[in-house]
PQR file of N, CA, C, O and H, with PARSE charges and radii, in Angstrom:
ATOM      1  N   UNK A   1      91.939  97.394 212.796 -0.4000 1.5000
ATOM      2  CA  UNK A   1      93.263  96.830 212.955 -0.0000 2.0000
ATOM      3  C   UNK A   1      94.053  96.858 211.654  0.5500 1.7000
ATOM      4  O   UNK A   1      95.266  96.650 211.648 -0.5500 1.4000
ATOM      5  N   UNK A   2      93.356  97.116 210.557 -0.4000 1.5000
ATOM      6  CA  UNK A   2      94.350  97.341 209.129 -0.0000 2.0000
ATOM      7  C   UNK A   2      95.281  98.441 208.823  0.5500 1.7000
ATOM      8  O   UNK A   2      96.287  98.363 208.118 -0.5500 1.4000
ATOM      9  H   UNK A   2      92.370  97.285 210.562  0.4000 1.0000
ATOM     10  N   UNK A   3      94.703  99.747 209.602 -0.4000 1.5000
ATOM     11  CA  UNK A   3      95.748 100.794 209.349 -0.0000 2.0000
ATOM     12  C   UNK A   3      96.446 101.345 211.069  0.5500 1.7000
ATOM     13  O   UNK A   3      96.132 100.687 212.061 -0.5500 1.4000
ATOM     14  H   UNK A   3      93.886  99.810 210.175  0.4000 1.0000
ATOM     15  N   UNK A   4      97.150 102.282 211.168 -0.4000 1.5000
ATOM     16  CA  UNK A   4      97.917 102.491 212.154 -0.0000 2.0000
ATOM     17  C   UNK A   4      98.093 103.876 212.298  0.5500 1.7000
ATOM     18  O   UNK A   4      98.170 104.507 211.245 -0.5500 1.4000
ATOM     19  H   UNK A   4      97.404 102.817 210.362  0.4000 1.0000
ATOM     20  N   UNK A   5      98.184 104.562 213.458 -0.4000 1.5000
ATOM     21  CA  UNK A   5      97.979 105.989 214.134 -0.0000 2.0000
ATOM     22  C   UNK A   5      99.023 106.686 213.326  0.5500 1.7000
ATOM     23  O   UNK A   5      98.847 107.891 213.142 -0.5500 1.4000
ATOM     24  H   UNK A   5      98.121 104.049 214.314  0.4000 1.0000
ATOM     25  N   UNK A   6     100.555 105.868 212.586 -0.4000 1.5000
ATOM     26  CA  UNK A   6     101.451 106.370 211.474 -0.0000 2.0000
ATOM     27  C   UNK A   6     100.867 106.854 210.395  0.5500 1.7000
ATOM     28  O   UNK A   6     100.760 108.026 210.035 -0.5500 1.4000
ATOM     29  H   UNK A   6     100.697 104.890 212.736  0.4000 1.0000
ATOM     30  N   UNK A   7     100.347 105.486 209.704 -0.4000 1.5000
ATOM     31  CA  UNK A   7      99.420 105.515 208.369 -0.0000 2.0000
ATOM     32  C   UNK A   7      98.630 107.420 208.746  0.5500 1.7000
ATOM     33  O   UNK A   7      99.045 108.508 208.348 -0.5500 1.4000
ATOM     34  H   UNK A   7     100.435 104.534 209.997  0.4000 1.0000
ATOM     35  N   UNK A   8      97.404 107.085 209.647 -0.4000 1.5000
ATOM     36  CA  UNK A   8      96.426 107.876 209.620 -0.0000 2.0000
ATOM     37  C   UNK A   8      97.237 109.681 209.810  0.5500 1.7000
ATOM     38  O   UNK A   8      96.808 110.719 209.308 -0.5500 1.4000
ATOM     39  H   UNK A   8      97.067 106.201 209.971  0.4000 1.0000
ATOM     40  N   UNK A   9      98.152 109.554 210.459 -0.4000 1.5000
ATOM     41  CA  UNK A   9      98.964 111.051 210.502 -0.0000 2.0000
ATOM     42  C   UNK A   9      99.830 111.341 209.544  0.5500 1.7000
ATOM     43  O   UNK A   9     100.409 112.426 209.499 -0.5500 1.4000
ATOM     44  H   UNK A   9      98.501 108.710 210.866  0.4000 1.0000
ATOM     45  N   UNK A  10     100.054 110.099 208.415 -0.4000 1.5000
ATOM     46  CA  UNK A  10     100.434 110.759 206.889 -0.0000 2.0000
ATOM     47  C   UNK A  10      99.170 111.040 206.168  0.5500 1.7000
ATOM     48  O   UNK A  10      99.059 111.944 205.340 -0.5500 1.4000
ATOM     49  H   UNK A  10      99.583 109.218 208.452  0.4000 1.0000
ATOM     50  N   UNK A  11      98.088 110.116 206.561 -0.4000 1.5000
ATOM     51  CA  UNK A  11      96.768 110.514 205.614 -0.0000 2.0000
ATOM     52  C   UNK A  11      96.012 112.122 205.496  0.5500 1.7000
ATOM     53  O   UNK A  11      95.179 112.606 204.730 -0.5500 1.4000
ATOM     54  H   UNK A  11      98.177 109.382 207.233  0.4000 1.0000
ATOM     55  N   UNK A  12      96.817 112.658 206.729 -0.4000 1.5000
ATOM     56  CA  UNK A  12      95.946 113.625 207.861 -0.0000 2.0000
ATOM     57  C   UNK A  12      97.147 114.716 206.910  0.5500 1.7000
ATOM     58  O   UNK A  12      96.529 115.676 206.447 -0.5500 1.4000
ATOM     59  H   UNK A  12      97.494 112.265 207.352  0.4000 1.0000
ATOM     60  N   UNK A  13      98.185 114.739 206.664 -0.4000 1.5000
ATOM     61  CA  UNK A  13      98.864 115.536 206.386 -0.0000 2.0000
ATOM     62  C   UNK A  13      98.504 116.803 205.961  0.5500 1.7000
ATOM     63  O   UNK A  13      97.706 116.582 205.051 -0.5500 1.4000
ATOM     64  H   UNK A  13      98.687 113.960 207.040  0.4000 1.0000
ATOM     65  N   UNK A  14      98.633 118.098 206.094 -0.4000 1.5000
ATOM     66  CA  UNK A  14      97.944 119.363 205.993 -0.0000 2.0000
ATOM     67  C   UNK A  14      96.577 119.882 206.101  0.5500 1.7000
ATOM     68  O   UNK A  14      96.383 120.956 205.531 -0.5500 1.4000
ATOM     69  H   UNK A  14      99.282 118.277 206.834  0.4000 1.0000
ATOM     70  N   UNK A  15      95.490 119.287 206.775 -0.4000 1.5000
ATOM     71  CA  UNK A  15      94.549 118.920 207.489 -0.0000 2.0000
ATOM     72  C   UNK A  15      94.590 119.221 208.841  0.5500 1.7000
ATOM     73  O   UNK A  15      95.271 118.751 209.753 -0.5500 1.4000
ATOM     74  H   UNK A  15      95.648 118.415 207.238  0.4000 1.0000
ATOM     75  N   UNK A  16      93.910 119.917 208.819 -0.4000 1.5000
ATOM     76  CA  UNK A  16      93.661 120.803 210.670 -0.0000 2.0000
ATOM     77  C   UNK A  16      93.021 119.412 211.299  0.5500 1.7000
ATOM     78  O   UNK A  16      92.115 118.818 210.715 -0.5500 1.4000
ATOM     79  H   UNK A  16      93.357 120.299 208.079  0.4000 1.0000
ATOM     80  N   UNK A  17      93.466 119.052 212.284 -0.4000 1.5000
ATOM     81  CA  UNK A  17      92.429 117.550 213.137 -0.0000 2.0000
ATOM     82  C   UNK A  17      93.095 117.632 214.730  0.5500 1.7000
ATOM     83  O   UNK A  17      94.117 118.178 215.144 -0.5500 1.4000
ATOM     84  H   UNK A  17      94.202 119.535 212.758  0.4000 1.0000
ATOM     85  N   UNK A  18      92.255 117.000 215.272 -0.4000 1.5000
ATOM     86  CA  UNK A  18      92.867 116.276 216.585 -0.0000 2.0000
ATOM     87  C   UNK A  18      93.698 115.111 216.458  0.5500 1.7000
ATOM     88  O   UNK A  18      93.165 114.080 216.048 -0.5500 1.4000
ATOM     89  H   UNK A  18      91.425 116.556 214.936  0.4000 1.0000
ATOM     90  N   UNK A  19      95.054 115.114 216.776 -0.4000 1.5000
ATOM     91  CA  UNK A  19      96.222 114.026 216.271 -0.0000 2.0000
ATOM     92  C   UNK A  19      95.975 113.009 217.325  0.5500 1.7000
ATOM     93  O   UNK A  19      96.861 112.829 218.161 -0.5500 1.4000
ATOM     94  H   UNK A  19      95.487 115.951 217.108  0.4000 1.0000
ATOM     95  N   UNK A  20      94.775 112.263 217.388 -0.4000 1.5000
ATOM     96  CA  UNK A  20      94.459 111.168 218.590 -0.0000 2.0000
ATOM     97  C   UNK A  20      94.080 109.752 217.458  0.5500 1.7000
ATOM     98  O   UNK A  20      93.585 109.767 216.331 -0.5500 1.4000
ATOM     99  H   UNK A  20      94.056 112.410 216.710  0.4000 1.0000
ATOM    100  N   UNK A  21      94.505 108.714 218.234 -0.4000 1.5000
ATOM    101  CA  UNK A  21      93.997 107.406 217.710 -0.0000 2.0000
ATOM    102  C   UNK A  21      92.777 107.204 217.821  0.5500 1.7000
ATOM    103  O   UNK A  21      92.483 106.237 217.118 -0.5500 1.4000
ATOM    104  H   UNK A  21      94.906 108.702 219.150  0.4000 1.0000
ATOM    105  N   UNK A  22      91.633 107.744 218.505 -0.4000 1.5000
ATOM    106  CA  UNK A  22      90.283 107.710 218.527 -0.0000 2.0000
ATOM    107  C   UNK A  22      89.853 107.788 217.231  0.5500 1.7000
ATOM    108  O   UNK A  22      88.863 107.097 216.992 -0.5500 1.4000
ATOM    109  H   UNK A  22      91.872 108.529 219.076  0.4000 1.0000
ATOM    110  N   UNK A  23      90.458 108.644 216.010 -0.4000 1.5000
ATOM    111  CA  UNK A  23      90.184 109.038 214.901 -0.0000 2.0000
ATOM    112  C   UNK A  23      90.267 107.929 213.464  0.5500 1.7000
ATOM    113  O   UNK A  23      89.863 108.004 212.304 -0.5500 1.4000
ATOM    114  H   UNK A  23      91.262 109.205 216.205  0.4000 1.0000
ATOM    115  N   UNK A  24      91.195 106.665 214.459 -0.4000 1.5000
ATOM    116  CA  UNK A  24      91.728 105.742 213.181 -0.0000 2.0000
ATOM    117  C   UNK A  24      90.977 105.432 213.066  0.5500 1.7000
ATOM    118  O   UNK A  24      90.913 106.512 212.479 -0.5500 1.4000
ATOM    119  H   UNK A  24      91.523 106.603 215.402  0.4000 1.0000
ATOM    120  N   UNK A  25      89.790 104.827 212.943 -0.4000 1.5000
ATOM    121  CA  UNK A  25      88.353 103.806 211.881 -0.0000 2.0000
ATOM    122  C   UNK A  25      88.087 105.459 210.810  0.5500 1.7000
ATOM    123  O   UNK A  25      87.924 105.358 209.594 -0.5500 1.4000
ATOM    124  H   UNK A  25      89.842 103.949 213.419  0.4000 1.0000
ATOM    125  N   UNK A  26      88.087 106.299 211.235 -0.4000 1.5000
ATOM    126  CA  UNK A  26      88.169 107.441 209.979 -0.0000 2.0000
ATOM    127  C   UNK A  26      89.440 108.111 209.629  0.5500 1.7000
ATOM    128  O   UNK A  26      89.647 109.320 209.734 -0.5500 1.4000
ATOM    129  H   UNK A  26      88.219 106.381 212.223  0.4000 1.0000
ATOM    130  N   UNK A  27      90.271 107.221 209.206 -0.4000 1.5000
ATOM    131  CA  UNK A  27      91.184 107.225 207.978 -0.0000 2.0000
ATOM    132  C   UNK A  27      90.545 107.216 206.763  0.5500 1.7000
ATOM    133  O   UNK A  27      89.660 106.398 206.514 -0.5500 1.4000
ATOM    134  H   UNK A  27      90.103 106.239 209.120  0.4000 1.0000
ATOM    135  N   UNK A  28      90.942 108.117 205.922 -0.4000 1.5000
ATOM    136  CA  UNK A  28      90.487 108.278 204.303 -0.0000 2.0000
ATOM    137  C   UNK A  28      90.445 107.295 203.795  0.5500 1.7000
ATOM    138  O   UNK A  28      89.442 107.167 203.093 -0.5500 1.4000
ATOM    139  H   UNK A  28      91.661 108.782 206.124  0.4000 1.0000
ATOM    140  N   UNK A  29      91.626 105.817 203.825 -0.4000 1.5000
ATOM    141  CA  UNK A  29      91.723 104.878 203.320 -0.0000 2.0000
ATOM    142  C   UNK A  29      90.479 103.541 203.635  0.5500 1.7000
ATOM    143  O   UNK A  29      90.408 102.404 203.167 -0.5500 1.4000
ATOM    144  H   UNK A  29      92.441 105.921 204.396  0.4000 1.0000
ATOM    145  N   UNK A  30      89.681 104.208 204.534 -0.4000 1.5000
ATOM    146  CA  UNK A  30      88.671 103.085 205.106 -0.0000 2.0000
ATOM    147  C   UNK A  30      87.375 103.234 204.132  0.5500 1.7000
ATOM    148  O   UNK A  30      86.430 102.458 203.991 -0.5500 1.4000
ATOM    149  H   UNK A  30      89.739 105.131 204.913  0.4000 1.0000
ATOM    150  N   UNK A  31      87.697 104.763 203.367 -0.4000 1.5000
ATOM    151  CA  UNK A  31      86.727 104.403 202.297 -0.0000 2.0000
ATOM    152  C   UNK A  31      86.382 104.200 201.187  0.5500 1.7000
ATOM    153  O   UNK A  31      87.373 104.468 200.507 -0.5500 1.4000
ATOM    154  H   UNK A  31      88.464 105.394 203.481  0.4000 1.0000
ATOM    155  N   UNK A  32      85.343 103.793 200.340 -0.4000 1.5000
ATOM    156  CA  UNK A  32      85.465 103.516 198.927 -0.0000 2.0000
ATOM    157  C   UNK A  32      85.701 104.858 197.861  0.5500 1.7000
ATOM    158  O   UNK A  32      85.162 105.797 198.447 -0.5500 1.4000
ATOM    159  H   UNK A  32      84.538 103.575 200.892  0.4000 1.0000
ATOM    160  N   UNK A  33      86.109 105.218 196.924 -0.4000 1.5000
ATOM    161  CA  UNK A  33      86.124 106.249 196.347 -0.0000 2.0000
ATOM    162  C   UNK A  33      84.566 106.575 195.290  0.5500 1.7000
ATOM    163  O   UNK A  33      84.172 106.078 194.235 -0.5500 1.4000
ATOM    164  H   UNK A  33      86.546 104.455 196.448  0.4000 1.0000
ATOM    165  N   UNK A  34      83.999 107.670 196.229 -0.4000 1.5000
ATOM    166  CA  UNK A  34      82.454 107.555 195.288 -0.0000 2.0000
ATOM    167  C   UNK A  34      82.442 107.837 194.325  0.5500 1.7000
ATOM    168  O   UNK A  34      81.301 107.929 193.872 -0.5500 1.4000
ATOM    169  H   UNK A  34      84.319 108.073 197.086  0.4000 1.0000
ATOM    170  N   UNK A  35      83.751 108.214 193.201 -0.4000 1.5000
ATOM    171  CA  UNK A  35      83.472 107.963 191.665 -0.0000 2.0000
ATOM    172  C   UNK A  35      83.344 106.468 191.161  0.5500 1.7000
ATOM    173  O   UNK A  35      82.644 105.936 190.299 -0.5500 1.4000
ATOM    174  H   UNK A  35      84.677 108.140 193.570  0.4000 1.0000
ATOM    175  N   UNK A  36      84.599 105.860 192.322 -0.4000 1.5000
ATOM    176  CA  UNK A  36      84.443 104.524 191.572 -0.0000 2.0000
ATOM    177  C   UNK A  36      82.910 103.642 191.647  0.5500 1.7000
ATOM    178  O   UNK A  36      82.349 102.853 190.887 -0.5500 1.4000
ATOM    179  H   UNK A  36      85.168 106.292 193.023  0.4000 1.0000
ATOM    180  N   UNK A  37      82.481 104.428 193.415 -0.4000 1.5000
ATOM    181  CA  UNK A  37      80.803 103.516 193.458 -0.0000 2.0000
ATOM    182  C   UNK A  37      79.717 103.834 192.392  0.5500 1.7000
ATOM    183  O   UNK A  37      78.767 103.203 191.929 -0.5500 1.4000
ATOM    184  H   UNK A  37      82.936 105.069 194.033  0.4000 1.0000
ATOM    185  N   UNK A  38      80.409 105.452 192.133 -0.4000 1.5000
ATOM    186  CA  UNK A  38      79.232 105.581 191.150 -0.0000 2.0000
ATOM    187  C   UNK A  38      79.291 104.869 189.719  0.5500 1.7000
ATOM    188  O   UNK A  38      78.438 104.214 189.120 -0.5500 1.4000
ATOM    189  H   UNK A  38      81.181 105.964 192.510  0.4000 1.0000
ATOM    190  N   UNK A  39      80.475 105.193 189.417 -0.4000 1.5000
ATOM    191  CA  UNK A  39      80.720 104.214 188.041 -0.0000 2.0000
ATOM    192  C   UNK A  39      80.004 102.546 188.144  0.5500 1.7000
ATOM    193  O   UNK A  39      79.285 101.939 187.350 -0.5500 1.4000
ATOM    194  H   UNK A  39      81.168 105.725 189.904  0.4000 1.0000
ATOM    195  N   UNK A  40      80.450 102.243 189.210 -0.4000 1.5000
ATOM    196  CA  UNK A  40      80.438 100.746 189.468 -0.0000 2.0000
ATOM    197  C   UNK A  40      78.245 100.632 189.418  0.5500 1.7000
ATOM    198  O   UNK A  40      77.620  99.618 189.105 -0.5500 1.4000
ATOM    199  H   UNK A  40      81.033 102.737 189.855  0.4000 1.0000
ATOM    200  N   UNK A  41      77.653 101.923 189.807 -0.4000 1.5000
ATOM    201  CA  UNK A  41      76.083 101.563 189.734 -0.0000 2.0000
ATOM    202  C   UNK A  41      75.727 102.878 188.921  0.5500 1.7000
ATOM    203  O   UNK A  41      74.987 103.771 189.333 -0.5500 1.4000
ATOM    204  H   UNK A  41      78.161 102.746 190.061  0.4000 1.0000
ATOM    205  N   UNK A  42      76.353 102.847 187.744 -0.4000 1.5000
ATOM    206  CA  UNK A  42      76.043 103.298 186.359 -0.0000 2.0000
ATOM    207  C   UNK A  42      74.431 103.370 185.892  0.5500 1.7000
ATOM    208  O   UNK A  42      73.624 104.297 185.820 -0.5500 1.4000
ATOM    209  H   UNK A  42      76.954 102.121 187.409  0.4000 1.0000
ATOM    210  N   UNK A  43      74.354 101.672 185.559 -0.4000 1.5000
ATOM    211  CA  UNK A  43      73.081 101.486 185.232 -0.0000 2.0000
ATOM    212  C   UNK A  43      72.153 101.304 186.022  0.5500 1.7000
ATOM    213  O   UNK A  43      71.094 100.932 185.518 -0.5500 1.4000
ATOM    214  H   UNK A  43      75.010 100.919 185.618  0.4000 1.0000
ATOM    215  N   UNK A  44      72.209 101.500 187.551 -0.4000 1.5000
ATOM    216  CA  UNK A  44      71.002 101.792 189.036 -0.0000 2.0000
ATOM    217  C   UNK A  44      70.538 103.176 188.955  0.5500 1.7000
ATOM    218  O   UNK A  44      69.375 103.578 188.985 -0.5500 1.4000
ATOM    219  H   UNK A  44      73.070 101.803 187.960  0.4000 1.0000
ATOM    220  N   UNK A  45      72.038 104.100 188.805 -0.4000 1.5000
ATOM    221  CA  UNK A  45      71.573 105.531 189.197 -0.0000 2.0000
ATOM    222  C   UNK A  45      71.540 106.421 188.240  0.5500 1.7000
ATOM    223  O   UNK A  45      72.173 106.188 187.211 -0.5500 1.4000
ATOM    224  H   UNK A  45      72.983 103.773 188.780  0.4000 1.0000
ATOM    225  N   UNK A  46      70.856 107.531 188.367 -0.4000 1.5000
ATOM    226  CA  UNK A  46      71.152 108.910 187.884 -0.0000 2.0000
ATOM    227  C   UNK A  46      71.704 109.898 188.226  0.5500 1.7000
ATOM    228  O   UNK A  46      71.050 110.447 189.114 -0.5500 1.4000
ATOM    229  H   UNK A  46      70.342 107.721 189.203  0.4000 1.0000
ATOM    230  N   UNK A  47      72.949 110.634 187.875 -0.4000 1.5000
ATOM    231  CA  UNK A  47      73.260 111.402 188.807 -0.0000 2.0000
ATOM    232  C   UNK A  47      72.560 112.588 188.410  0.5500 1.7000
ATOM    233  O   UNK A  47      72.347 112.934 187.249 -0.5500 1.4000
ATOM    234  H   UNK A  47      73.480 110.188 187.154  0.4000 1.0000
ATOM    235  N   UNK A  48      71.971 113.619 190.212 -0.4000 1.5000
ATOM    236  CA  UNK A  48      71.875 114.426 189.479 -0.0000 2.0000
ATOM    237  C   UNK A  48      72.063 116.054 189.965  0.5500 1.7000
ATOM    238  O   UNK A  48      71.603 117.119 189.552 -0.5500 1.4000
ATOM    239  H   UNK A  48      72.145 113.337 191.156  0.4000 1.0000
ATOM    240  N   UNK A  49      73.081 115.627 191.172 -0.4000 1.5000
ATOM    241  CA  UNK A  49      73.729 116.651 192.024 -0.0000 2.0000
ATOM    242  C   UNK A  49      75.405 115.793 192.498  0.5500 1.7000
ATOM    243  O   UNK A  49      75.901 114.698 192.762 -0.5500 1.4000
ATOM    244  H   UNK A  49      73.455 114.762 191.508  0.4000 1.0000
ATOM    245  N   UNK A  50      75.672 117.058 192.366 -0.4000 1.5000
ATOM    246  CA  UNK A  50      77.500 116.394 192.906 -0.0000 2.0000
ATOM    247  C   UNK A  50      77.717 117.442 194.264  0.5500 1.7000
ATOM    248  O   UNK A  50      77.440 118.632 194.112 -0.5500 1.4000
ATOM    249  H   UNK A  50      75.270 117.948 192.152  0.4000 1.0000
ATOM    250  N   UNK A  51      78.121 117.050 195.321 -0.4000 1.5000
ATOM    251  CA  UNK A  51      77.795 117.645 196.846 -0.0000 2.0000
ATOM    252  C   UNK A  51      79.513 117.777 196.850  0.5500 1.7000
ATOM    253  O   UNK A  51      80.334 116.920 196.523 -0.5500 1.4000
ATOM    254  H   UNK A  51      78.346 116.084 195.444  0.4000 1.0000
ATOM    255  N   UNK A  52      79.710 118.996 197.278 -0.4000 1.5000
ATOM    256  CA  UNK A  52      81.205 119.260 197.411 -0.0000 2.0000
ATOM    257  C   UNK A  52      81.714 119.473 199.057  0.5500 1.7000
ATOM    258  O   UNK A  52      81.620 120.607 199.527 -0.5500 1.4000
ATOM    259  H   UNK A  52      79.043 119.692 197.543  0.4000 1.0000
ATOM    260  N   UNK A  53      82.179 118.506 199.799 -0.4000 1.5000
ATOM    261  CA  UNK A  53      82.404 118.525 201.230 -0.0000 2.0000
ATOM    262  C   UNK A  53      83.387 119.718 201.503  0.5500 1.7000
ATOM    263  O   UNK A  53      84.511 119.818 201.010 -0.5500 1.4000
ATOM    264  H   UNK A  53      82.255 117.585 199.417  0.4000 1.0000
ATOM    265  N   UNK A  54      82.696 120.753 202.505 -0.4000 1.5000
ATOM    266  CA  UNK A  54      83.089 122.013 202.728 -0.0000 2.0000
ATOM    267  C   UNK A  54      83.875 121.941 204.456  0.5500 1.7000
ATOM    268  O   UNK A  54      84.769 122.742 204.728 -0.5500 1.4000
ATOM    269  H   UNK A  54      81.784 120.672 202.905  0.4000 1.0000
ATOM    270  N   UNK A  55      83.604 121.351 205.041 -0.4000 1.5000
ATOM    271  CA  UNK A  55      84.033 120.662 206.822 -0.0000 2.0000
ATOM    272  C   UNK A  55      83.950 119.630 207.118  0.5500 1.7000
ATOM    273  O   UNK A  55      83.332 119.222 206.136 -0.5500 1.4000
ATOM    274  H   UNK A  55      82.878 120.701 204.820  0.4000 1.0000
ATOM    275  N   UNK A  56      84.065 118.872 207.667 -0.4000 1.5000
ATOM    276  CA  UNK A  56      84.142 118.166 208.378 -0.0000 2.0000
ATOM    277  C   UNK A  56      84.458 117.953 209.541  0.5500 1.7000
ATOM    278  O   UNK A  56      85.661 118.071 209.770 -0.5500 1.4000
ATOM    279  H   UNK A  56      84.567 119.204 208.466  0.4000 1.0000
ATOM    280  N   UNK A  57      83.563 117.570 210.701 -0.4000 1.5000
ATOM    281  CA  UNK A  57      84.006 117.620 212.371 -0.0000 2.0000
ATOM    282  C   UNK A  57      83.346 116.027 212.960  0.5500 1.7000
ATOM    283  O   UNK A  57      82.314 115.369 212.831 -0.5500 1.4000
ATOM    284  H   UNK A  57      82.585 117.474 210.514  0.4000 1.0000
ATOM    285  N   UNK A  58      84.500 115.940 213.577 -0.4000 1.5000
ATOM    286  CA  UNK A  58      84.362 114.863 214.400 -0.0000 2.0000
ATOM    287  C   UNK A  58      84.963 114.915 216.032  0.5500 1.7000
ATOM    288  O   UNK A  58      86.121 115.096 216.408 -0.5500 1.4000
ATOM    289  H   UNK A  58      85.339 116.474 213.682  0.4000 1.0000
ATOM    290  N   UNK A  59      83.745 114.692 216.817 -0.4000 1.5000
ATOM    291  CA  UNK A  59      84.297 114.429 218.001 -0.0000 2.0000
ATOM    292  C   UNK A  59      84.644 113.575 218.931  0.5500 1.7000
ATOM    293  O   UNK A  59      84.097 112.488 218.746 -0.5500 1.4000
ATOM    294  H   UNK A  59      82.804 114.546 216.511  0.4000 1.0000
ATOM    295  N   UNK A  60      85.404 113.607 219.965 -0.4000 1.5000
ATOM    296  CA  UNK A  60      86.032 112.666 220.405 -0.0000 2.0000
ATOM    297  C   UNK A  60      85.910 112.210 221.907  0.5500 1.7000
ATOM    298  O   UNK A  60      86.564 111.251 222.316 -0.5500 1.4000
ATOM    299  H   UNK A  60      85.849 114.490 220.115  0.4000 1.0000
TER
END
């Protein structure tokens, strides 16, 4: 209920997707940014691969 089918189709902007509200709980904005998690567990982890997201599919 925090973001809106508006929000999520500016988030979506130049991004191939299905333009359906089924998709709003995966709005970009629903998640944390994993530099900041990683920074934030500095002294827990090691990094020692960085994974570069090539697709993404979701169905509906």
């Amino acid at each position: 209920k925090t973001f809106t089918h508006a929000q999520l189709r500016k988030a979506m902007a130049g991004i191939e997707w299905r333009d359906s509200a089924a998709f709003l709980d995966e709005i970009p904005a629903a998640y944390k940014d994993i530099d900041i998690v990683m920074a934030d567990a500095a002294d827990l982890v090691e990094i020692r691969h960085t994974l570069r997201q090539v697709v993404n599919v979701k169905g509906e």
